[in-house]
C-alpha positions as CSV (number, residue, x, y, z in Angstrom):
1,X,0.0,0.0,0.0
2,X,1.2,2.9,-0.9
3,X,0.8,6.2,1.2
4,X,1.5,9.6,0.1
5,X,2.0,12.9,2.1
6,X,-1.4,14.0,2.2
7,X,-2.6,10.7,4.0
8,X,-0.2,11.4,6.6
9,X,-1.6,14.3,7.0
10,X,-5.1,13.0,7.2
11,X,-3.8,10.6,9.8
12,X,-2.2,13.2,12.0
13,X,-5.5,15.5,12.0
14,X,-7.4,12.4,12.6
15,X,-4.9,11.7,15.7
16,X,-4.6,15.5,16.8
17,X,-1.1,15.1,16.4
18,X,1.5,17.8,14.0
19,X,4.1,16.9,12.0
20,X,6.4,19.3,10.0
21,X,5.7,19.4,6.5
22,X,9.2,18.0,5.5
23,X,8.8,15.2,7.7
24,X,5.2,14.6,5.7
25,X,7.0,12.6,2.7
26,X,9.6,10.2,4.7
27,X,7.3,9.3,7.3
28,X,5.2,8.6,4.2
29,X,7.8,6.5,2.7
30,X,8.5,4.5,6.0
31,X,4.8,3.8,6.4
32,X,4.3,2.5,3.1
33,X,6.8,0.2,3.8
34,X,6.1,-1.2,7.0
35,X,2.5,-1.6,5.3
36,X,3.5,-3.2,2.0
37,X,5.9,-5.6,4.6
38,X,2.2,-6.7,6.6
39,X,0.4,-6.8,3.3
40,X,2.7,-10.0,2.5
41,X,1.3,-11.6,5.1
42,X,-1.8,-11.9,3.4
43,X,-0.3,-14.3,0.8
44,X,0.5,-16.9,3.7
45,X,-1.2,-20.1,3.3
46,X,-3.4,-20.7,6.1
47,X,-5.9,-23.1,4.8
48,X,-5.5,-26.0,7.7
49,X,-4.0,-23.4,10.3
50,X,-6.1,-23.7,13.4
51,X,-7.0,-20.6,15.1
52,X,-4.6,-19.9,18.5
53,X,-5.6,-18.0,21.9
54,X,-1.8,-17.8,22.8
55,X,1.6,-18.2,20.8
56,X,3.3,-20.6,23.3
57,X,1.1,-23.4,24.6
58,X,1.0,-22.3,28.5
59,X,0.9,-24.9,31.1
60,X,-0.4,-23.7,34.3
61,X,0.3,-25.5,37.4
62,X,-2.6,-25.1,39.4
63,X,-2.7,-25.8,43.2
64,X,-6.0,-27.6,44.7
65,X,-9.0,-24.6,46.0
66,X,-8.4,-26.0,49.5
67,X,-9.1,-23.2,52.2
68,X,-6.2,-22.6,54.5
69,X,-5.5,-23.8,58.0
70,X,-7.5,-21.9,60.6
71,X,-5.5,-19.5,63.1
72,X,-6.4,-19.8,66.7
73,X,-7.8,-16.1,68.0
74,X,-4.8,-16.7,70.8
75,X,-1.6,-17.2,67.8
76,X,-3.7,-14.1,66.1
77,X,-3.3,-11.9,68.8
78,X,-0.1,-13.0,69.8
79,X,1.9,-10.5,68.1
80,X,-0.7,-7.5,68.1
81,X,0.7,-4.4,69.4
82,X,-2.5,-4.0,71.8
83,X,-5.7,-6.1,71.9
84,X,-8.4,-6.1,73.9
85,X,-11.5,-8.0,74.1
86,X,-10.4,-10.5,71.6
87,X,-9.8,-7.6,68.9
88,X,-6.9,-5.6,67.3
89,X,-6.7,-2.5,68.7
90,X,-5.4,0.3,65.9
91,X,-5.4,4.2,66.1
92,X,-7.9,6.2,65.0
93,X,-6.6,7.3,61.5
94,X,-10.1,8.8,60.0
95,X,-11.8,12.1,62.2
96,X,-15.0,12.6,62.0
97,X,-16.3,16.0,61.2
C-alpha cells in the first residue's frame, strides 16, 4: 500500500497530532513500507492453520482450592501491638467532622 503525504496528513489530523511538512514525505515512505511488509502476510497459506488464543502453549500449574488452615484467636493476637477484648486495637486514622 502505498501512502503519500497528504494521507499522513489525514492521519495526523485524525490523531490530533503535527508533523512538519518536510517530515510529511519520509514518514510517508516509511509507512508504506512497513505496510506493504504486513500486506505480505496476506499471501501466507493458512488453509489447515487452526486458530490460537496464545503463541506458546502455556501450562499452568494449578494448586487444589483448598481453604487454609485456621488460626487460633490466641496465635492471632499473639503479636498484636495491643488487643483487647479479643480484637486488634489500631489508632484512630479517620476524624470525623
Amino acid at each position: 500500500m502505498k501512502l503519500h503525504s497528504r494521507d499522513i496528513k489525514k492521519l495526523f489530523a485524525l490523531s490530533k497530532l503535527t508533523i512538519k511538512k518536510e517530515e510529511q514525505d519520509s514518514l510517508a515512505r516509511e509507512l508504506s513500507s512497513v505496510l506493504s511488509w504486513v500486506g505480505t502476510l496476506q499471501s501466507a497459506d493458512t488453509e489447515n492453520i487452526l486458530p490460537m488464543t496464545h503463541p506458546v502453549p502455556l501450562n499452568t500449574n494449578c494448586n487444589n482450592d483448598l481453604p487454609p488452615e485456621n488460626i487460633s484467636l490466641d496465635n492471632a493476637l499473639k503479636n498484636a501491638p495491643e488487643s483487647e477484648n479479643n480484637h486488634f486495637l489500631v489508632p484512630k486514622v479517620i476524624d470525623q467532622v
